[in-house]
C-alpha positions as CSV (number, residue, x, y, z in Angstrom):
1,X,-26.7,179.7,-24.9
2,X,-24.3,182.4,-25.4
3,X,-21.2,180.0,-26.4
4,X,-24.0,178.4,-28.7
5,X,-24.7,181.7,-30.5
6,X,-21.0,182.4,-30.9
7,X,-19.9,179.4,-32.4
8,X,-23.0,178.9,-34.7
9,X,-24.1,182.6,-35.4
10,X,-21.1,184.4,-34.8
11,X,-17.8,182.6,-36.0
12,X,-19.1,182.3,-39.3
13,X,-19.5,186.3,-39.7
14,X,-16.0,186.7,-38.3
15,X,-14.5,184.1,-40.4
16,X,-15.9,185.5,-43.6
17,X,-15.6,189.2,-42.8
18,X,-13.8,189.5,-45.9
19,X,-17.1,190.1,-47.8
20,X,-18.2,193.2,-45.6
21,X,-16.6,194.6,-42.7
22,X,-19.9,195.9,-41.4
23,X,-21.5,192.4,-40.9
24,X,-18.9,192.0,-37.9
25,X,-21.4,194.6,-36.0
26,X,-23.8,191.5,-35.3
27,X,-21.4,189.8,-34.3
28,X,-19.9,192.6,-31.7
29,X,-22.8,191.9,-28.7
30,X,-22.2,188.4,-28.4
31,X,-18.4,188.9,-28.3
32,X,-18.9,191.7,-26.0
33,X,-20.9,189.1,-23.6
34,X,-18.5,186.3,-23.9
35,X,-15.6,188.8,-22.9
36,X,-17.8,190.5,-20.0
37,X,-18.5,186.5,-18.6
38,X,-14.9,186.1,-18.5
39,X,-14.0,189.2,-17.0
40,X,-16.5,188.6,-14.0
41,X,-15.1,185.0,-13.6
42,X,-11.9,186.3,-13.5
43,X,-12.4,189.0,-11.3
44,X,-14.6,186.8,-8.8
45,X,-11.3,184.3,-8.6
46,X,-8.9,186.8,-8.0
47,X,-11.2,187.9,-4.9
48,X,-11.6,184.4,-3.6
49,X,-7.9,183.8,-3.7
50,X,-7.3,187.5,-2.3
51,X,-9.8,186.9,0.8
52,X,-8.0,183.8,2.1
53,X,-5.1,184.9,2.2
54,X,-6.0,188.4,3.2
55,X,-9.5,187.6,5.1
56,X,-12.0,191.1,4.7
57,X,-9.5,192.2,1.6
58,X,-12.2,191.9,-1.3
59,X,-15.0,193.4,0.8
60,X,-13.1,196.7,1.4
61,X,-12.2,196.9,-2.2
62,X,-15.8,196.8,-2.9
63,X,-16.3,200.9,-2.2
64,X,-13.8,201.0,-5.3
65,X,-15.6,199.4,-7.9
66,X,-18.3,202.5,-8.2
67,X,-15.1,204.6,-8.3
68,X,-13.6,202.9,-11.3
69,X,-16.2,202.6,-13.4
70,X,-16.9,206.4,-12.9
71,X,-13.7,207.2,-13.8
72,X,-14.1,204.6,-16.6
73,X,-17.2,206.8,-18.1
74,X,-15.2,210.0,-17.9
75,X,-12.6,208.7,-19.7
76,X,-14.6,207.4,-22.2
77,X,-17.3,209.2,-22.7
78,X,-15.2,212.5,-23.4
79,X,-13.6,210.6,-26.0
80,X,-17.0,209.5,-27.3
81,X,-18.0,212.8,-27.4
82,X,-14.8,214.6,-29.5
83,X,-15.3,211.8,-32.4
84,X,-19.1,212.7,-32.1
85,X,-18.1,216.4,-32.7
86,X,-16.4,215.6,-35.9
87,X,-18.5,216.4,-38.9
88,X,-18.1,214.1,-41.3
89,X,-16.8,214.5,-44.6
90,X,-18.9,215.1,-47.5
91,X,-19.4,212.3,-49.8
92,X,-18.4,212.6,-53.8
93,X,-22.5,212.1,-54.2
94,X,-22.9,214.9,-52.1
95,X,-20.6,217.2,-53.5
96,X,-21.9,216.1,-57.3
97,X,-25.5,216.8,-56.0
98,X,-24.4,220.5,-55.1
99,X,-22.3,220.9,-58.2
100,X,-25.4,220.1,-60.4
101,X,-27.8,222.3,-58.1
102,X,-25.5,225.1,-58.2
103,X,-24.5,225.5,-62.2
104,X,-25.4,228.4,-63.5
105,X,-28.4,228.0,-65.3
106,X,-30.6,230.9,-66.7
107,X,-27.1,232.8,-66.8
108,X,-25.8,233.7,-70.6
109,X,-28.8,232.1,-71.4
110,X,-28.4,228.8,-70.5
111,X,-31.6,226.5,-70.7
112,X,-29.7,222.9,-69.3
113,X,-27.2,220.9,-68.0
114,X,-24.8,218.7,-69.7
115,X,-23.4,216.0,-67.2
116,X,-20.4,214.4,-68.4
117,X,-19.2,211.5,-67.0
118,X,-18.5,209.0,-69.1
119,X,-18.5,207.7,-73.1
120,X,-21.2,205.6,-73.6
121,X,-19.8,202.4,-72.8
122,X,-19.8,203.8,-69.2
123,X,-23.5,204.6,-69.2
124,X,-25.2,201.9,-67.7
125,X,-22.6,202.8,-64.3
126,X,-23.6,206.4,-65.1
127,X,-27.0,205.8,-64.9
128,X,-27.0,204.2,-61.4
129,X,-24.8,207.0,-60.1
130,X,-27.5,209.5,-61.6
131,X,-30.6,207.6,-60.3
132,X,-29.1,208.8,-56.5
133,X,-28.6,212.3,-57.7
134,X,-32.5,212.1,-58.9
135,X,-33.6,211.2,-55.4
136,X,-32.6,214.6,-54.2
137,X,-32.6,216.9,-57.0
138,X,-35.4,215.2,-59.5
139,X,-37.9,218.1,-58.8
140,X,-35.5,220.7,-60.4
141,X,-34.4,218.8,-63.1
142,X,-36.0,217.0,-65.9
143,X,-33.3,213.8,-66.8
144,X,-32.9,213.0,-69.5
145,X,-30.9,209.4,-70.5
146,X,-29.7,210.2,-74.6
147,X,-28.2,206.9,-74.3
148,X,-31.5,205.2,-74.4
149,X,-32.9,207.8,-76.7
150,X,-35.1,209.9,-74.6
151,X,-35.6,213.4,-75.3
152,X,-36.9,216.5,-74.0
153,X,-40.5,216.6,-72.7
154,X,-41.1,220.6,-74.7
155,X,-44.2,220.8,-71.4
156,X,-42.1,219.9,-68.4
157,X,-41.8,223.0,-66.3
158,X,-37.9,221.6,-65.6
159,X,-35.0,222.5,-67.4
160,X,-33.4,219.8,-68.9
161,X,-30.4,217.9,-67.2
162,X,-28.7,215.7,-70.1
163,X,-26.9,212.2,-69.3
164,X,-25.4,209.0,-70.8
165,X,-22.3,208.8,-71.7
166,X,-22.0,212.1,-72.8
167,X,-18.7,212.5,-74.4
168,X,-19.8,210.4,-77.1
169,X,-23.0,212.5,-77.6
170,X,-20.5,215.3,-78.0
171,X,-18.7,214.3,-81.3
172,X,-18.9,217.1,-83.7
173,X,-20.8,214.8,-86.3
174,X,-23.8,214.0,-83.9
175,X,-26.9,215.8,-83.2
176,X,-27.9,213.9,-80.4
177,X,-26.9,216.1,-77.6
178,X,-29.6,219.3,-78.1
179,X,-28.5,223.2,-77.7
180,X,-25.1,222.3,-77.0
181,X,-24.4,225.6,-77.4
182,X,-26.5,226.7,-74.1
183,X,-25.6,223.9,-71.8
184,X,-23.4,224.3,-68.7
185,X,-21.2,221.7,-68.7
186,X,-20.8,219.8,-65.4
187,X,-17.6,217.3,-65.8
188,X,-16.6,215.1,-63.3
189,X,-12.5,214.9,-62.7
190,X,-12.8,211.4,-64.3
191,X,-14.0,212.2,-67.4
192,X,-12.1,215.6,-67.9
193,X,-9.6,214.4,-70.4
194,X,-12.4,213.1,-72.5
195,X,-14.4,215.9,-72.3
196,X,-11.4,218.2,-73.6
197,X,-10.4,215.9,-76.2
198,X,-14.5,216.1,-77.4
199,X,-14.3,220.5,-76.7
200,X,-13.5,221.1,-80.1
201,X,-17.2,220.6,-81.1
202,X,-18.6,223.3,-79.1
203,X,-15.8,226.1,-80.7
204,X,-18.3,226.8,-83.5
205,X,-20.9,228.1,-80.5
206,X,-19.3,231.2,-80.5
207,X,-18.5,231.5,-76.9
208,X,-16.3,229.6,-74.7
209,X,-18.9,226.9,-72.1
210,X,-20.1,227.0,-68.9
211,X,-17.9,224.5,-67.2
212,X,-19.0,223.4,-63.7
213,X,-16.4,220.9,-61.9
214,X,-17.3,217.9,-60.2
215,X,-15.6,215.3,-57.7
């Protein structure tokens, strides 16, 4: 049954693990079983062959066995432990997520954010990045997508957090992008050089922007 389930459930996982490394996992307790048969076989023939010639050999190395396999969970349970003490790193979503939670709204009269990731031939990626950050921060922000048009619900309690390809929004000859002027600016590091090519637009505001950085 277990050869069955290797060969017919298992091989074809392996042999295409390619696609995604993490559909190997499935595949990991029916290896694991197949090894573990093969280790008792083996291990049962060495003690055959070791009690005829040595007659009484295997069944004193018997006390041993409860030995090794403590020493066995030492070993590998303090490793098991150290990785489990390493916090992992943050992810970019993370670190976006507490960049946009953190700007500084409210000060020098800010009343939104602007997040600029993109032109707008990046906003439909942009707007599945942003529909993650809405999961954990959508009851502070009201989104707002300008490249599908919305605009500002004036009666939502929530300050305003602009998206959608943004750089475009910012050319000098468009109005779409509202208060520009009393925005802070959160810019990812891939859409910097875009963003400070599009700056010029906000020099008439009278005061350099509130620029946040993101991952």
């Amino acid at each position: 049954f277990t050869l069955a389930l290797a060969l017919g459930f298992s091989l074809p996982l392996v042999l295409t693990s390619r696609v995604h490394v993490g559909r190997l996992i499935f595949a990991l307790p029916i290896l694991l079983m197949i090894g573990a048969f093969g280790y008792v076989w083996l291990a049962r023939r060495v003690a055959l062959v070791a009690d005829r010639r040595h007659p009484g050999a295997a069944r004193a190395l018997w006390p041993l066995v409860p030995v090794a396999a403590g020493i066995m969970l030492l070993v590998f349970g303090r490793s098991s432990w150290q990785e489990l003490r390493v916090a992992p790193t943050a992810s970019a979503e993370l670190e976006i997520v507490g960049s946009l939670a953190t700007s500084p709204i409210g000060d020098r009269g800010n009343r939104g954010v602007a997040f600029v990731a993109g032109d707008r031939d990046q906003s439909d990626t942009e707007a599945l990045d942003v529909a993650a950050y809405r999961l954990r921060i959508g009851d502070r922000f009201q989104f707002v997508n300008l490249a599908l048009g919305e605009r500002v619900d004036p009666m939502a309690p929530r300050v305003p957090l602009f998206f959608g390809g943004l750089i475009t929004e910012m050319d000098e000859d468009d109005d779409d992008l509202p208060g520009r002027c009393d925005l802070t600016y959160v810019v990812r590091d891939r859409a910097r050089e875009g963003f400070d090519r599009q700056r010029e637009s906000l020099d008439a505001c009278g005061r350099p922007p509130d620029v946040v950085r993101a991952p």
